[in-house]
C-alpha distance (Angstrom), angle and dihedral (degrees) to the residues before:
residue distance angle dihedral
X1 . . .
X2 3.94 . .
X3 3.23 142.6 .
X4 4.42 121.4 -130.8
X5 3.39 104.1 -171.0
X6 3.98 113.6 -166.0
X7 4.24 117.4 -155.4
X8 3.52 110.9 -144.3
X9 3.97 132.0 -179.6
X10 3.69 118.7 176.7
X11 3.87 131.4 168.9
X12 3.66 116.7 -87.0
X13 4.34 92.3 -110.7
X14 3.75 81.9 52.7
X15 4.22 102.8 58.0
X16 3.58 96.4 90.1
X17 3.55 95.4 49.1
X18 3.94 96.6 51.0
X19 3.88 76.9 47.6
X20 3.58 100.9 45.4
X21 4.01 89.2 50.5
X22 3.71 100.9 46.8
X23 4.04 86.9 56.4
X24 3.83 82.0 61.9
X25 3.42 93.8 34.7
X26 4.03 84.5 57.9
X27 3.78 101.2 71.1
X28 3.70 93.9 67.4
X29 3.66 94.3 52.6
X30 3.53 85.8 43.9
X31 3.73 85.4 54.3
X32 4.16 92.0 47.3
X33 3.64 119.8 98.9
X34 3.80 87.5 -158.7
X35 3.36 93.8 62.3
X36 4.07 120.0 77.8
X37 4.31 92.2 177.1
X38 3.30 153.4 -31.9
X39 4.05 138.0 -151.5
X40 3.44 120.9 -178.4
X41 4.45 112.0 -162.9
X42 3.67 131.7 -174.4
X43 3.52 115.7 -140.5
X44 3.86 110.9 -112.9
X45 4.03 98.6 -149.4
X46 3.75 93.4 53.4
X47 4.00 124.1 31.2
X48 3.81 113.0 -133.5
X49 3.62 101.3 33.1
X50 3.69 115.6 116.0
X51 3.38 133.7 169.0
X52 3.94 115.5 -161.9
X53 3.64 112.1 -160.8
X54 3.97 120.1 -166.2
X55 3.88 128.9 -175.2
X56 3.50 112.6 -139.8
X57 4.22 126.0 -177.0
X58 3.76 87.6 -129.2
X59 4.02 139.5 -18.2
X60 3.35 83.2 -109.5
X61 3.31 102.2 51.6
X62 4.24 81.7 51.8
X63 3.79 96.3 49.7
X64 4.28 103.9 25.4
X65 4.29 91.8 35.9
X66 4.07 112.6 18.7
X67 4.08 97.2 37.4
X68 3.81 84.5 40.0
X69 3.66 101.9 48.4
X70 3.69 151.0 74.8
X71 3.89 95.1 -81.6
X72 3.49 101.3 55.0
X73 3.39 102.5 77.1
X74 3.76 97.6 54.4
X75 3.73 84.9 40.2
X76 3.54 91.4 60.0
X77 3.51 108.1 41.2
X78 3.53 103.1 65.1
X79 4.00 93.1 51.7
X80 4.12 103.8 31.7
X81 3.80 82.6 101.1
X82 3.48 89.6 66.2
X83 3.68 91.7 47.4
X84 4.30 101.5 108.5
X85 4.07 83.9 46.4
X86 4.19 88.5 73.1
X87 3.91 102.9 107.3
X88 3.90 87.0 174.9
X89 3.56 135.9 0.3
X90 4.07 120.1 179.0
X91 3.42 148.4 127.2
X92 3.72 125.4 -106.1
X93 3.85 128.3 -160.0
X94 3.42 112.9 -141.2
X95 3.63 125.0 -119.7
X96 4.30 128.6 -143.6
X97 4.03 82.2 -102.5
X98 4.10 87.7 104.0
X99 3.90 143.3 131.1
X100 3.95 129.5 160.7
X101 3.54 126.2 165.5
């Protein structure tokens, strides 16, 4: 499993929006076997940062399966206006440094 983490920062009128179209954006990755979740948080110290953090079985099952398949086109079109607000977008491996409860 990894982690891509994508870096947003939009303009304050603009939060509920980037909001409003990763909701719809959801179903499709709902919908994608390669995906295993997704969380997407708004920082609290300064409005219109967002990080969006996706669990995939494998980069490329992201890049080679996801990008490639029947979900990514109504993944993308609800949040391709938000495209030029990505600061960062990559994927992480995770390292033995864990807990969850």
């Amino acid at each position: 499993m990894v982690a891509e983490y994508i870096c947003y920062h939009v303009a304050t009128d603009q939060r509920e929006a980037l909001v409003a179209a990763y909701r719809q954006a959801a179903a499709e990755l709902d919908a994608a076997p390669e995906c295993l979740g997704y969380e997407l948080a708004e920082c609290e110290e300064e409005a219109g940062h967002f990080i969006l953090r996706i669990e995939w079985t494998s980069t490329e099952a992201h890049l080679q399966g996801f990008r490639k398949g029947p979900q990514f086109p109504g993944f993308f079109a609800p949040i391709k206006g938000f495209f030029s607000n990505i600061q960062e977008m990559r994927h992480y491996r995770l390292t033995d440094v864990v807990r969850r409860k």
